[in-house]
C-alpha positions as a Markdown table, in Angstrom:
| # | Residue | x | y | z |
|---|---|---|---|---|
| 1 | Unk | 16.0 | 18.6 | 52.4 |
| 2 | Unk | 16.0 | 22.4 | 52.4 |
| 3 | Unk | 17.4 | 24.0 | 55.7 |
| 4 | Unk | 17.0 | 27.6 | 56.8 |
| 5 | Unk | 18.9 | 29.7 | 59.7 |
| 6 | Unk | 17.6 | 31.9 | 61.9 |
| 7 | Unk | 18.9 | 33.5 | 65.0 |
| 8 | Unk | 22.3 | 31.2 | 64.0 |
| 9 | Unk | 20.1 | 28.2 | 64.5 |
| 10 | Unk | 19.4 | 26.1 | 61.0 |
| 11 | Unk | 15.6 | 24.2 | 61.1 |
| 12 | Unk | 14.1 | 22.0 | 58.9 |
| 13 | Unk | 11.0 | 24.0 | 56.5 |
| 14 | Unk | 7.8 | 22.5 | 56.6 |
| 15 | Unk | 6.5 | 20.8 | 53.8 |
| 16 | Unk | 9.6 | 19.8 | 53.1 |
| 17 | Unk | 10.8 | 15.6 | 53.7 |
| 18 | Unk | 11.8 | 15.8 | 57.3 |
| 19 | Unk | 14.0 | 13.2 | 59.3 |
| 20 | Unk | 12.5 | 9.5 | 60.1 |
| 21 | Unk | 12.9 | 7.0 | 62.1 |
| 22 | Unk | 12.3 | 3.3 | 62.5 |
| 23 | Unk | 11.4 | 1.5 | 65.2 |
| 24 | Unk | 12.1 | -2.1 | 65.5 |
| 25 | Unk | 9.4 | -3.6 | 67.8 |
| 26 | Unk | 8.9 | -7.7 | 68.3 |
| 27 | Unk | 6.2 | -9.0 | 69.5 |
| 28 | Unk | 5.2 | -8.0 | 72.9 |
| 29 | Unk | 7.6 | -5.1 | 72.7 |
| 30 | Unk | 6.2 | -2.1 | 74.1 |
| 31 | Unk | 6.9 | 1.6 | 72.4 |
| 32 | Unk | 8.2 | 3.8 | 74.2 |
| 33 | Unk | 5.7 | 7.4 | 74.4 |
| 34 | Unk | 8.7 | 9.7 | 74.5 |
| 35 | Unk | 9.8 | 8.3 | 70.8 |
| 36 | Unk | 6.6 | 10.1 | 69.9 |
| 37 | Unk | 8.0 | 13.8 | 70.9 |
| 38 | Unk | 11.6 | 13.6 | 69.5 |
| 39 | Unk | 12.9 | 16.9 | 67.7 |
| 40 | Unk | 16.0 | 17.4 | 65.5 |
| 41 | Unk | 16.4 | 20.7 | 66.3 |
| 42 | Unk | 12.5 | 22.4 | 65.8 |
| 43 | Unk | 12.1 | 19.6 | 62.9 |
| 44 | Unk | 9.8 | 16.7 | 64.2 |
| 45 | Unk | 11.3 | 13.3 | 63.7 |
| 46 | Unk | 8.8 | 11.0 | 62.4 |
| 47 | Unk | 8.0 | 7.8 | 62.7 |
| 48 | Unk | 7.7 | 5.2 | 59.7 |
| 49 | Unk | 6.6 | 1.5 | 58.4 |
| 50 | Unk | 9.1 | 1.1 | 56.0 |
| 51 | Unk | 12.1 | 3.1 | 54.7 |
| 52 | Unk | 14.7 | 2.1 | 51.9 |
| 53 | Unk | 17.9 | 2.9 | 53.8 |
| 54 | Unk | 21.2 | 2.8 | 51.9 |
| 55 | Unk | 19.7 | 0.9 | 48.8 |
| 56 | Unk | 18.3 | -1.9 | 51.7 |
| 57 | Unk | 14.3 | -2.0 | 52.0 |
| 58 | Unk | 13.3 | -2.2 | 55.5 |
| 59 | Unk | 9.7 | -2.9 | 56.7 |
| 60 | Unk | 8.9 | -3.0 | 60.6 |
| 61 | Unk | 5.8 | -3.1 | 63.1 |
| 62 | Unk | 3.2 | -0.8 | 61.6 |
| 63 | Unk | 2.0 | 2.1 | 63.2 |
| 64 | Unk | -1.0 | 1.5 | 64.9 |
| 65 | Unk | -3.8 | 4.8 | 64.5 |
| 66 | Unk | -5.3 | 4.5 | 68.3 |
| 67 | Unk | -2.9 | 6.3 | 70.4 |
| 68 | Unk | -2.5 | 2.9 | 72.3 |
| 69 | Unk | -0.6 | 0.5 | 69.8 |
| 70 | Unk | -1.1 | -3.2 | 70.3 |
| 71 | Unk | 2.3 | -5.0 | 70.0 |
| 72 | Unk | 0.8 | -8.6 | 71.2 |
| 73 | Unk | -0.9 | -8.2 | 67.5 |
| 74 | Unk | 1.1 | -10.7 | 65.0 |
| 75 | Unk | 1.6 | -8.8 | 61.7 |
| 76 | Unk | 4.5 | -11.4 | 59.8 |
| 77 | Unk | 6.7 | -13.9 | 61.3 |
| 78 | Unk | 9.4 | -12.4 | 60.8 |
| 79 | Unk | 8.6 | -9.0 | 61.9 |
| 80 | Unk | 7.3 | -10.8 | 65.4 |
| 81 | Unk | 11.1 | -12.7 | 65.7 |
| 82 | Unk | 13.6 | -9.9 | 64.9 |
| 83 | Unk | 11.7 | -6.3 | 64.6 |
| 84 | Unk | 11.9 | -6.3 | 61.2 |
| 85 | Unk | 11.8 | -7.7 | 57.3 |
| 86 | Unk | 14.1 | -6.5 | 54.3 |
| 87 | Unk | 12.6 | -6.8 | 51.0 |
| 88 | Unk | 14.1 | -6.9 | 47.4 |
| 89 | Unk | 13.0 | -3.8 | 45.0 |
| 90 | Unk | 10.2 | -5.1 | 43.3 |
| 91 | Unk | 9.8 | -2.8 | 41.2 |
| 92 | Unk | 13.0 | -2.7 | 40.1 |
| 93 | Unk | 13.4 | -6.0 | 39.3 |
| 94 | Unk | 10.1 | -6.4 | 37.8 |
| 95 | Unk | 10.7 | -3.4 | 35.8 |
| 96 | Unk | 14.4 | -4.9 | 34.3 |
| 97 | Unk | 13.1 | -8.4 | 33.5 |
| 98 | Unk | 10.1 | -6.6 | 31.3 |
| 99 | Unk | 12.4 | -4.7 | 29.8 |
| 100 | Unk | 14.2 | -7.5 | 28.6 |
| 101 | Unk | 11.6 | -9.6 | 27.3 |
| 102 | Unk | 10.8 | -6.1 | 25.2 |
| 103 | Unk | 14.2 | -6.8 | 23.7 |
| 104 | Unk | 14.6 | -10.0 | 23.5 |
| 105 | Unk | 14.3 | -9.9 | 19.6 |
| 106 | Unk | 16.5 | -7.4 | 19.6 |
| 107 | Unk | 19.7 | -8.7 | 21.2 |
| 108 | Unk | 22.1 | -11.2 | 20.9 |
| 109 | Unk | 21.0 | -14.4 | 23.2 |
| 110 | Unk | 24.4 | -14.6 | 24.8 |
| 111 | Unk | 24.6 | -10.3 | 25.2 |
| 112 | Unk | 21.2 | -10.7 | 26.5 |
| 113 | Unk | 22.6 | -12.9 | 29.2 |
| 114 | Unk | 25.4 | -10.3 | 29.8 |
| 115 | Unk | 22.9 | -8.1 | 31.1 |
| 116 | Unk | 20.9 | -10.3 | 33.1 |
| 117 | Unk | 23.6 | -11.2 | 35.0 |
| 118 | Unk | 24.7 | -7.4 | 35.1 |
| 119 | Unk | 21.6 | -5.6 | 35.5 |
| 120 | Unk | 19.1 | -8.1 | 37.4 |
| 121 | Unk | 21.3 | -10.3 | 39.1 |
| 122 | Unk | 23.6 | -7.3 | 40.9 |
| 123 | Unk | 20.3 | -5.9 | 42.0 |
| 124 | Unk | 19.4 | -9.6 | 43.5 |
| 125 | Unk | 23.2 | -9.9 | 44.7 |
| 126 | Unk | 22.9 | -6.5 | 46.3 |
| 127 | Unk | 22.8 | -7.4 | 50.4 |
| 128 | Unk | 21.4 | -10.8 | 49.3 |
| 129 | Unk | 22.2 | -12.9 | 52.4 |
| 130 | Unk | 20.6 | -10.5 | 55.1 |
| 131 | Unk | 17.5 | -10.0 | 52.1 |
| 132 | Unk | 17.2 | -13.4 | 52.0 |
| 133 | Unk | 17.5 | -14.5 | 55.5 |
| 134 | Unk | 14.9 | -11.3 | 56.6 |
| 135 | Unk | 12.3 | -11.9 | 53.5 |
| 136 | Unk | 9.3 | -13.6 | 53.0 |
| 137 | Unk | 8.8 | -16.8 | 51.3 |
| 138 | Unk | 6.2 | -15.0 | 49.3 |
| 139 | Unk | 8.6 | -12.4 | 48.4 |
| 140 | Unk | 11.5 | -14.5 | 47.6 |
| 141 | Unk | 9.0 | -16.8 | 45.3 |
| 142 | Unk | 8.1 | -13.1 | 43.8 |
| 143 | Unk | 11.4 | -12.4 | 43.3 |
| 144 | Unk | 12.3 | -16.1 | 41.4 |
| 145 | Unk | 9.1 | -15.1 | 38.8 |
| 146 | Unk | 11.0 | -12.0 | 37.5 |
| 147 | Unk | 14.4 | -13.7 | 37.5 |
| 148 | Unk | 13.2 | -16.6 | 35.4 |
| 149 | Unk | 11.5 | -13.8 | 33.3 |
| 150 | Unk | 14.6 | -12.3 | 32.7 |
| 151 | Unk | 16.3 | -16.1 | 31.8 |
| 152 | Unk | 13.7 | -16.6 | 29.5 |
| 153 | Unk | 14.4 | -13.7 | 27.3 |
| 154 | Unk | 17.7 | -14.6 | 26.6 |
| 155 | Unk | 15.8 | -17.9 | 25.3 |
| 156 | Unk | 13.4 | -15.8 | 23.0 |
| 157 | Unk | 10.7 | -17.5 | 25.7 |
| 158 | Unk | 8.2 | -15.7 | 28.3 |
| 159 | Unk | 8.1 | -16.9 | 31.4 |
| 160 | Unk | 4.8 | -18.7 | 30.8 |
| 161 | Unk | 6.5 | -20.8 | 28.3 |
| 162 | Unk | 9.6 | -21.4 | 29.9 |
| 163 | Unk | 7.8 | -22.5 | 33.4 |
| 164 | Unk | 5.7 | -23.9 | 31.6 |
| 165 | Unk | 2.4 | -22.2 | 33.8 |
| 166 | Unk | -0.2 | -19.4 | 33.6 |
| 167 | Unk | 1.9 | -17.3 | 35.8 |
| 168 | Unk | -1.3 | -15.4 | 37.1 |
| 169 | Unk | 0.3 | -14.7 | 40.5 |
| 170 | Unk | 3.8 | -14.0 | 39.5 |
| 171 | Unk | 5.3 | -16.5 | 41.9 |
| 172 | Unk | 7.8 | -19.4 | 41.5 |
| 173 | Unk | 8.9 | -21.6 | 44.4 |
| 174 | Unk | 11.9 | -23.8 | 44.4 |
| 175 | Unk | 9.9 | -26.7 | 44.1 |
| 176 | Unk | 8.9 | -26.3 | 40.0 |
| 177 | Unk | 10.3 | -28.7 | 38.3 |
| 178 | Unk | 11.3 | -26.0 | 35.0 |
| 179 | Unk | 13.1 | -23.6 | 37.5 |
């Protein structure tokens, strides 16, 4: 963020990335208008649907584009109960477990596993419990794809094989009986 002074007063340069905010609506929750006007000094303070703060992906309400929003409309289940819904990085994780099935020829099975457990799993263990509790099903089926992609490498398998499925939709749930 690049920050000038004038007159002893320091503002924000536009074009530059300027403060955001979140704003965590539930269902039937109104917005308040004022929200829309707030200022950091003469910087504007936007407004956004989602924001990765401190390493934790955050997704709320959407912004409607008519100047009256519509909060009674249901956007995710969990958005409409708490105001928000905290996500894994998917591409992250989806860009580790390719990686590894790149090397999986490479490596050592049991150094392989090494990093899986370093590398994917302490991105998975990072604020798991709130992630998990504040995620879609969808998302956490997402995340069980890449995870047993990453597994599989240190088997010298792709997922396909190990899951035994076409994997077309990248998504596992709890109930296959290979996971």
């Amino acid at each position: 963020m690049i920050w000038a002074e004038k007159n002893g007063c320091a503002f924000h340069l536009d074009g530059d990335k300027g403060p955001v905010y979140l704003a965590y609506l539930k269902k039937n929750q109104a917005f308040p208008a004022e929200f829309d006007s707030i200022k950091l000094g003469s910087a504007e303070v936007k407004r956004k649907c989602e924001e990765t703060v401190l390493g934790l992906y955050r997704k709320v309400r959407p912004i409607c584009s008519d100047a009256t929003e519509d909060n009674s409309v249901s956007h995710s289940k969990l958005i409409d109960k708490y105001g928000y819904e905290c996500g894994w990085n998917i591409n992250k994780l989806k860009s580790i477990a390719y990686r590894l099935q790149r090397i999986k020829y490479k490596l050592v099975p049991l150094f392989t596993k090494k990093l899986v457990a370093a590398y994917f799993c302490g991105v998975v263990r990072f604020s798991a419990s709130v992630i998990w509790l504040r995620s879609s099903w969808a998302h956490k089926n997402q995340v069980r794809y890449y995870y047993c992609m990453a597994l599989a490498a240190c088997l010298g398998l792709t997922s396909a094989e190990a899951l035994n499925l076409c994997c077309k939709n990248t998504s596992v749930t709890s109930d296959n009986k290979y996971y």
